[in-house]
C-alpha positions as CSV (number, residue, x, y, z in Angstrom):
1,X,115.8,73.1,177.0
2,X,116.7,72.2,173.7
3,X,114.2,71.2,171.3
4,X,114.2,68.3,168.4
5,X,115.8,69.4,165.1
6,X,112.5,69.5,163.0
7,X,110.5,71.8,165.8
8,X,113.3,73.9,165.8
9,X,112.0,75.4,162.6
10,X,108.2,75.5,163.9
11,X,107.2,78.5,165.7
12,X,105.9,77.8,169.0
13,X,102.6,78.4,170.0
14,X,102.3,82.2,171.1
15,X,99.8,85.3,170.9
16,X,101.4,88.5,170.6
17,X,98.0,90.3,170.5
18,X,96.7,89.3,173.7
19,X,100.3,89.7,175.5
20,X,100.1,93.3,174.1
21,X,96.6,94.1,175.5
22,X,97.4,92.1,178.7
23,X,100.1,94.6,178.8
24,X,98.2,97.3,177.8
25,X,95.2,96.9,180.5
26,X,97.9,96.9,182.9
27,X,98.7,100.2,182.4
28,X,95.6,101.5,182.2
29,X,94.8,99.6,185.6
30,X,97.0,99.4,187.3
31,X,96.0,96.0,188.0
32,X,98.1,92.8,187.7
33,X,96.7,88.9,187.4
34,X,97.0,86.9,190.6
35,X,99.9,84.1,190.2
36,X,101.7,85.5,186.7
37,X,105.4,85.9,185.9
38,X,107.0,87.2,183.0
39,X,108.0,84.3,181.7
40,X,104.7,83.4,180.8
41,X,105.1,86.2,178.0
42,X,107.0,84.7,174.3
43,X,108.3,88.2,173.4
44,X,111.5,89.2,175.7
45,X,110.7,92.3,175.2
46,X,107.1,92.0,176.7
47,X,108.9,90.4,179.8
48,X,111.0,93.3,180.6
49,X,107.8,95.3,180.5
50,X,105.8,93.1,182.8
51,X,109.1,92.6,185.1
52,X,108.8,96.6,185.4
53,X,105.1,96.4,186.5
54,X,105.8,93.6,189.3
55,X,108.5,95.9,190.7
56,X,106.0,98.7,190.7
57,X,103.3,97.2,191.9
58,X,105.9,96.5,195.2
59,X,107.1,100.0,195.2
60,X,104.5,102.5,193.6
61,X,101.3,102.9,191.0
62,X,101.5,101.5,187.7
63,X,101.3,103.6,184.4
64,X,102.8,104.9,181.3
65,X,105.2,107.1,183.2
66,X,106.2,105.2,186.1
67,X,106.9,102.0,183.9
68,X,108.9,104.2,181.3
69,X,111.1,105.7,184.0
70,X,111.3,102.8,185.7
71,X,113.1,101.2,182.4
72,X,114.7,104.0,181.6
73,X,116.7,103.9,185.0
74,X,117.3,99.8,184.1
75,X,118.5,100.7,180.5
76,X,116.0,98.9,178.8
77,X,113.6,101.5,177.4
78,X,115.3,100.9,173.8
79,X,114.7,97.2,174.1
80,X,111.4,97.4,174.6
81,X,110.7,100.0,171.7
82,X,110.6,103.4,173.7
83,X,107.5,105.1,175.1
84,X,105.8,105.0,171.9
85,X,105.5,101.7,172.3
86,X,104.1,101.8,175.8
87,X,101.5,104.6,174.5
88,X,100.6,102.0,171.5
89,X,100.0,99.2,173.7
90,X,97.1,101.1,175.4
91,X,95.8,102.3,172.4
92,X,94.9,98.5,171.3
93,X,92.8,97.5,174.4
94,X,89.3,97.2,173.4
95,X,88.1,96.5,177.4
96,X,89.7,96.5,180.4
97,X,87.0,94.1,182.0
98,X,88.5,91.1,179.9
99,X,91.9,91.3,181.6
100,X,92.0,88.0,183.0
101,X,90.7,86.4,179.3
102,X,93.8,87.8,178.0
103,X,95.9,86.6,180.9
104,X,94.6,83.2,180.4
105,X,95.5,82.7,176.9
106,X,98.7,84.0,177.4
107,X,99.1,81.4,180.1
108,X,97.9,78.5,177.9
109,X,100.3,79.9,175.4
110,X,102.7,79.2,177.5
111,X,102.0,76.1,179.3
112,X,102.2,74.8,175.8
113,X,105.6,75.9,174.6
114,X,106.4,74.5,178.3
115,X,105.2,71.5,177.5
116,X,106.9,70.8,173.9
117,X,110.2,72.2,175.5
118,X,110.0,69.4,178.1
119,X,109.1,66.2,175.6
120,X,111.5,67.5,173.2
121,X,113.9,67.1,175.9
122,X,112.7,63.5,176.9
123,X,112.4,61.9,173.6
124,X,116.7,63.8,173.3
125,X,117.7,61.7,176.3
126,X,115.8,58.6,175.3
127,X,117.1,59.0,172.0
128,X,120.4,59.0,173.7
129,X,119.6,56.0,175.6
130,X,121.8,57.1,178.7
131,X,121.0,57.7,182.0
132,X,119.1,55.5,185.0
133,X,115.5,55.1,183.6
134,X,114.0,56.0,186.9
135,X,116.0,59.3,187.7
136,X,115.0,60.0,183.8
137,X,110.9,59.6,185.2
138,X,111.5,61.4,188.2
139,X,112.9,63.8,186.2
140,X,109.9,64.3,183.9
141,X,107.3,63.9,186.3
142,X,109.1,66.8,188.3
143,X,108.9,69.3,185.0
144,X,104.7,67.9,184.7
145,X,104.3,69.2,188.1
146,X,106.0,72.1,187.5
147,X,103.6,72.4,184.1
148,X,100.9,72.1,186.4
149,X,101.3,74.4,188.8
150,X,101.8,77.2,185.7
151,X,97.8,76.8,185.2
152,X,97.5,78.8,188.1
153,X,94.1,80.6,189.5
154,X,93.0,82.9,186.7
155,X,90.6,85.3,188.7
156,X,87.1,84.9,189.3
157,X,84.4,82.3,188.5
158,X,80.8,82.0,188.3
159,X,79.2,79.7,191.3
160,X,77.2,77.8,188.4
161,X,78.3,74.3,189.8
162,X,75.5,71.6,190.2
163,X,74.4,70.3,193.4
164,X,74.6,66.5,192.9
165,X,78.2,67.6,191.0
166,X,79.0,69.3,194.3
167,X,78.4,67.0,196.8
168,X,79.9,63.8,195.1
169,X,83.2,66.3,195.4
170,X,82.8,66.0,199.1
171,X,82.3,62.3,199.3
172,X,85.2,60.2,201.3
173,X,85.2,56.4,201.2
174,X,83.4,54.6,204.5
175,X,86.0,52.6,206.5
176,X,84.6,49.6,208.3
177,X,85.0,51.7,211.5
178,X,81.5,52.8,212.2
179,X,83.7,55.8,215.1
180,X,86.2,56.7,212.4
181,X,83.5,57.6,209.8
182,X,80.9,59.3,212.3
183,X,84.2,61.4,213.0
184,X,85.8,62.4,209.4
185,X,83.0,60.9,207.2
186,X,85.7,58.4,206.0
187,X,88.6,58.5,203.9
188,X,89.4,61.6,201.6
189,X,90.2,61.1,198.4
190,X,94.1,62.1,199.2
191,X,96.7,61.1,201.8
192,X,95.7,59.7,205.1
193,X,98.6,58.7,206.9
194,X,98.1,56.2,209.5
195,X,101.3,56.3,212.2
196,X,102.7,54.3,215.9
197,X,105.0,52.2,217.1
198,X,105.8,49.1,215.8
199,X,103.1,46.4,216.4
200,X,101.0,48.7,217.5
201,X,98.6,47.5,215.0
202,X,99.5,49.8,212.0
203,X,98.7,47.1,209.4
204,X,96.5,45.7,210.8
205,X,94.4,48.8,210.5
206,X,95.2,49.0,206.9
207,X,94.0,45.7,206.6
208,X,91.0,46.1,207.4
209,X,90.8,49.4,205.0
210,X,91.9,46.9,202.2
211,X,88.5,44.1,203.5
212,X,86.5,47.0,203.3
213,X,87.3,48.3,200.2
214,X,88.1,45.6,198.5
215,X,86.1,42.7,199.5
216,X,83.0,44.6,201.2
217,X,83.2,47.3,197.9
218,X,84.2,45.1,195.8
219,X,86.7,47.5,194.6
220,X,90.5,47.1,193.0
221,X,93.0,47.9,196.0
222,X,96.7,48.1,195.1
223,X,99.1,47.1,198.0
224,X,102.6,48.0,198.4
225,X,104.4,46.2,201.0
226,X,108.4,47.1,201.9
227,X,110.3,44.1,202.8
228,X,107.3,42.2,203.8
229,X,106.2,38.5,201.4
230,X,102.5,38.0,200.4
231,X,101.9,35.1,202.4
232,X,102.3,37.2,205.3
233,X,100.0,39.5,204.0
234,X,97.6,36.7,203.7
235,X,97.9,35.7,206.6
236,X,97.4,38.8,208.6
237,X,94.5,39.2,206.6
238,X,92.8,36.0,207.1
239,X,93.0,36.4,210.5
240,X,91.7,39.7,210.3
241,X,88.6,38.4,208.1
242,X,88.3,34.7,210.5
243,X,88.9,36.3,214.1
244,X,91.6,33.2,213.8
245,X,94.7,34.0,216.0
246,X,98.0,34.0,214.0
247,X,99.3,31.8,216.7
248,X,97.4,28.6,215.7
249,X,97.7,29.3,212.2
250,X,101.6,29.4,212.7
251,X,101.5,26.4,214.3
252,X,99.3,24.2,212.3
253,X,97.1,23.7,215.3
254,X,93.9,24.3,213.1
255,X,90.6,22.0,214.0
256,X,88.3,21.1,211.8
257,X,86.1,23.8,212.5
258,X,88.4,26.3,211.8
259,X,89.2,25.0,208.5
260,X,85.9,25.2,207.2
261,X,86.1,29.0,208.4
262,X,89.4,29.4,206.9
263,X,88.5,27.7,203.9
264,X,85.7,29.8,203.6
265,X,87.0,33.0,204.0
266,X,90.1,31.7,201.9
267,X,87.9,31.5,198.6
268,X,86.9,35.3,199.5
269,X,90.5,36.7,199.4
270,X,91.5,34.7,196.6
271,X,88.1,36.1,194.5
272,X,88.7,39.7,196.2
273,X,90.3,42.4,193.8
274,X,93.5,43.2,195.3
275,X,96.8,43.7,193.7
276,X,99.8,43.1,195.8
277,X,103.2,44.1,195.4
278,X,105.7,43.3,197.7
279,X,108.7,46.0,196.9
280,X,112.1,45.8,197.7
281,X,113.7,47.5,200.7
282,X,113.5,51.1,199.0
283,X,110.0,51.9,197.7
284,X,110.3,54.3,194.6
285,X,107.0,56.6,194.3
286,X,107.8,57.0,190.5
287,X,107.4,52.9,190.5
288,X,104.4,53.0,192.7
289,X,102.7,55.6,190.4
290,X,104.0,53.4,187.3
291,X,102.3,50.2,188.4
292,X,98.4,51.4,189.7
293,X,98.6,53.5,186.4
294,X,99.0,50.3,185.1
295,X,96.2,48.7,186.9
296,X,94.0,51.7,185.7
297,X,95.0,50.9,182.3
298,X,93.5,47.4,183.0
299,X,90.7,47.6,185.5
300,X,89.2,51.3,184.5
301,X,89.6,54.1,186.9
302,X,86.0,53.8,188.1
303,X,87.3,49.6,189.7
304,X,89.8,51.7,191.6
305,X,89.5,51.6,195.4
306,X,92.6,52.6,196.9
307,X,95.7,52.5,197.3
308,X,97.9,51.6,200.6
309,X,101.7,52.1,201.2
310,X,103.3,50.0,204.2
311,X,106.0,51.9,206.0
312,X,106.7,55.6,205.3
313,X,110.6,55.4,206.2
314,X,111.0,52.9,203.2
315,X,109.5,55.2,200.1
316,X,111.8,57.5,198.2
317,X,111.8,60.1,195.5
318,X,114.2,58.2,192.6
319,X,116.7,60.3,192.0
320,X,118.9,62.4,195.3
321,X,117.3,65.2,196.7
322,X,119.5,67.4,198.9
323,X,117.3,66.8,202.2
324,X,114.5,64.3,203.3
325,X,112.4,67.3,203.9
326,X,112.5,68.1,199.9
327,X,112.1,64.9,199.0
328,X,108.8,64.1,201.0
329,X,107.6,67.0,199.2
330,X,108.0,65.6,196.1
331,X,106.7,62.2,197.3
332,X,103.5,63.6,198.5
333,X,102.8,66.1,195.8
334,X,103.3,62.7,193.5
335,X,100.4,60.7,195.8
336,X,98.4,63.5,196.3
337,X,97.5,64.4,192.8
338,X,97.3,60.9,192.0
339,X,94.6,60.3,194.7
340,X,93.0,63.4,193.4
341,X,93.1,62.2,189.5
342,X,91.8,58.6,190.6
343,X,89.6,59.7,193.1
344,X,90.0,57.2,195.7
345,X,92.2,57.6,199.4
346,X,96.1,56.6,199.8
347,X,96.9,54.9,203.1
348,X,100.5,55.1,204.0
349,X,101.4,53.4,207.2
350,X,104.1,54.9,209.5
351,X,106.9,54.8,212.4
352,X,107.0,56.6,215.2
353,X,109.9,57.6,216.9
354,X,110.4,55.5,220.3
355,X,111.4,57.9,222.4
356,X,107.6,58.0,223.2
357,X,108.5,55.0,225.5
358,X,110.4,57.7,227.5
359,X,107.7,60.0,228.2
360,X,104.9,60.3,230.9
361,X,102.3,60.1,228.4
362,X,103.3,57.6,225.4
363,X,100.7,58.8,223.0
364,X,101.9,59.6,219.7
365,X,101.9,63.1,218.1
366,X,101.9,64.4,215.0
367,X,105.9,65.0,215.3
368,X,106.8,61.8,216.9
369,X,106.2,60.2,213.0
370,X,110.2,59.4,212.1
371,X,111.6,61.4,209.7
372,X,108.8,63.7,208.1
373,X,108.7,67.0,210.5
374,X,105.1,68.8,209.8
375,X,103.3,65.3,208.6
376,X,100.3,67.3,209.2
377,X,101.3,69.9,207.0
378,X,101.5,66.8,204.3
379,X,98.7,64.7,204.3
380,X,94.9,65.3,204.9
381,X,94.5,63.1,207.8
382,X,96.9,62.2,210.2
383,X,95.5,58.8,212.6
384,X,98.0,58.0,215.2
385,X,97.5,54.3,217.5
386,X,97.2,53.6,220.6
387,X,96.8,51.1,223.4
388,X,97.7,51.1,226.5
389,X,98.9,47.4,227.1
390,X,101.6,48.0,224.7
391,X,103.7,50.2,227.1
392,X,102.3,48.4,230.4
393,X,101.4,44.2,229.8
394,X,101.7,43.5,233.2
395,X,97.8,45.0,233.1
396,X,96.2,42.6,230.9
397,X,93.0,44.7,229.9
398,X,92.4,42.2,227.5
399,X,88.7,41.1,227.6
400,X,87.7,37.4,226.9
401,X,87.8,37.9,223.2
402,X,91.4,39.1,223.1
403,X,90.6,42.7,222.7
404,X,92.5,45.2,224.3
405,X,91.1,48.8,224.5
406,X,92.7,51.5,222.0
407,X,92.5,54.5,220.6
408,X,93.3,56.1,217.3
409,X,94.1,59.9,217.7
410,X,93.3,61.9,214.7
411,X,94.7,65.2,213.7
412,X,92.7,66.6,210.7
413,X,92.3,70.4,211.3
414,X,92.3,71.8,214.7
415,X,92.1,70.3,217.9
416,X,93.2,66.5,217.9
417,X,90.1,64.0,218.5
418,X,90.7,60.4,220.1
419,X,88.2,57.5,219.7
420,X,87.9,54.8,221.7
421,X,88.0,51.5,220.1
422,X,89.5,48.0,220.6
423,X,92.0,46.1,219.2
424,X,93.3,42.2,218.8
425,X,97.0,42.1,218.4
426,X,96.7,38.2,217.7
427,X,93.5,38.1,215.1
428,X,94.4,41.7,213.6
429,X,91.3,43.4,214.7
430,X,90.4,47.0,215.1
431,X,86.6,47.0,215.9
432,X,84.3,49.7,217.1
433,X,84.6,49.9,221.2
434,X,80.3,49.0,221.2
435,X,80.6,45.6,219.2
């Protein structure tokens, strides 16, 4: 990458002393850090060195000898200074018990010159002003994730953490779905993907994530809708909160005692903390990250409730990755450590292929969701719909309320476990089967 004329002439941050008593505890080891390559070192000539020890470590022990014949068979024992350099390098370490406090600094060091390579190289091209802005962020927030993953795990630590710190780590958020939280505890402060076939009930379910959240909690929920207008949203939602069906609010068949319910209920919404964004037909994840950063910046992280993504299929990685595999990867990374960093569950509603329609049983698996592969191998929770009347109308479970009986399959870890709840295709319901 190349760097700004006036940090050209800056040295960048480095420690020779520590990379030569990492090195140096290494051979006297034989031991090598858990996730560290050599280009974590700033001297070339300490990364031949270290590239030596990874090979041996594969093949053989690791000392004086073995690394000096090893480089002596690559022709690099002159670049590195000869054996008397090798001999120094153990001569220097004061302890081999701080091995990993050496490793870490030369990580940091490095991270660091990573880190100025890749702004000197953003503020080049926006200097420039060329390029597709968003390609330009996807591009950046690529080489952050790839700073990231450079912290690494540097060995051991102390189990000094405190209770009340520990267990607020483990805390999901409560859905409104008494079943769904005796099952999981709730939503997990990551991905939770929530998959079927088309009105199956898919929004509807994230709908009444958003009432809970939002109107229940009282806190900020930003909603991304593909191809869908905010009055519809409303809508659904106003059903979902009056137990109105959509039917006679389509067709303005509304008594008075149904206005005062809506009205009601209407003054709710309108007061409730939601931020909708209806998207065009391609969702970018740089864009979605862009815009609840943005409601972070103006709300506070601690406001922040969650955030929910209508229709998998539609949301893409900004710039062309070579297959739809790669580019979920990206994608979910992206929402994952933004869930993680804000604390709070993202809800991504899904397909699912309809092939099911061909099969004996029509319950939807992990696999059937369109276009992903392993979705459990991708998200934290994986909740797949179902309901019988769907496939089969012509059996007209539905009771006197509307409600059909359902199920909502989830695939976590393990075995899969199905609830038994019921839903209202016409009011947007899910409710607990008991109620």
């Amino acid at each position: 990458m190349t760097l700004l004329p006036d940090m050209m002439s800056r040295v960048p941050p480095q420690n020779i002393d520590a990379e030569q008593i990492l090195l140096g505890t290494i051979l006297l080891t034989g031991k090598i850090p858990e996730n560290f390559s050599p280009d974590l070192f700033y001297k070339d000539s300490h990364r031949l060195i270290f590239s030596a020890m990874l090979a041996l470590s594969i093949e053989g022990g690791i000392d004086i000898t073995t690394v000096s014949n090893y480089l002596r068979n690559q022709n690099k024992m002159e670049q590195i200074g000869g054996v008397i350099y090798l001999v120094n390098l153990t001569n220097i370490v004061p302890s081999v018990s701080n091995i990993h406090k050496y490793a870490e600094i030369v990580r940091e060091k490095a991270v660091l010159r990573k880190i100025i390579a890749v702004s000197s190289e953003a503020a080049q091209i926006s200097y420039e002003e060329q390029g597709d802005i968003p390609v330009i962020l996807a591009q950046l927030q690529r080489q952050l994730y790839e700073i990231q993953s450079m912290l690494g795990v540097l060995g051991s630590e102390e189990m000094d953490l405190d209770l009340d710190t520990l267990l607020e780590g483990f805390c999901v958020k409560e859905t409104h779905l008494e079943c769904l939280n005796n099952a999981v505890g709730g939503l997990p402060s990551d991905v939770t993907v929530v998959g079927g076939a088309i009105s199956m009930g898919k929004t509807s379910l994230t709908l009444g994530f958003l009432s809970k959240f939002a109107i229940k909690d009282g806190q900020r929920v930003a909603y991304f809708g593909s191809g869908v207008k905010k009055d519809e949203i409303y809508l659904r939602l106003l059903c979902f909160m009056s137990g109105i069906e959509s039917k006679v609010l389509q067709r303005g068949g509304v008594n008075q005692e149904q206005r005062k319910i809506l009205a009601a209920h209407h003054k709710v919404i309108n007061a409730a903390p939601i931020s909708i964004f209806t998207m065009s037909e391609k969702m970018s994840v740089i864009d979605i990250v862009s815009k609840t950063r943005a409601l972070v910046e103006e709300y506070g992280k601690d406001e922040m409730g969650a955030i929910i993504i209508e229709n998998l299929q539609q949301l893409v990685w900004p710039e062309s990755i070579k297959t739809r595999k790669g580019e979920l990867d990206l994608i979910f990374s992206c929402l994952k450590s933004l869930a993680l960093d804000l604390d709070i569950p993202v809800i991504i509603s899904s397909q699912v292929d309809r092939n099911i329609s061909l099969r004996e049983d029509k319950r939807p698996k992990p696999t059937d969701v369109v276009g992903t592969g392993d979705i459990e191998a991708l998200s934290r929770l994986v909740l797949l719909l179902y309901w019988d009347d769907y496939y089969h109308p012509e059996r007209n479970s539905r009771d006197e309320d509307g409600f059909v009986p359902a199920e909502i399959i989830i695939y976590k870890t393990g075995k899969p476990v199905t609830l038994n709840l019921k839903f209202n295709p016409l009011t947007f319901q899910w409710k607990d089967a008991e109620n």
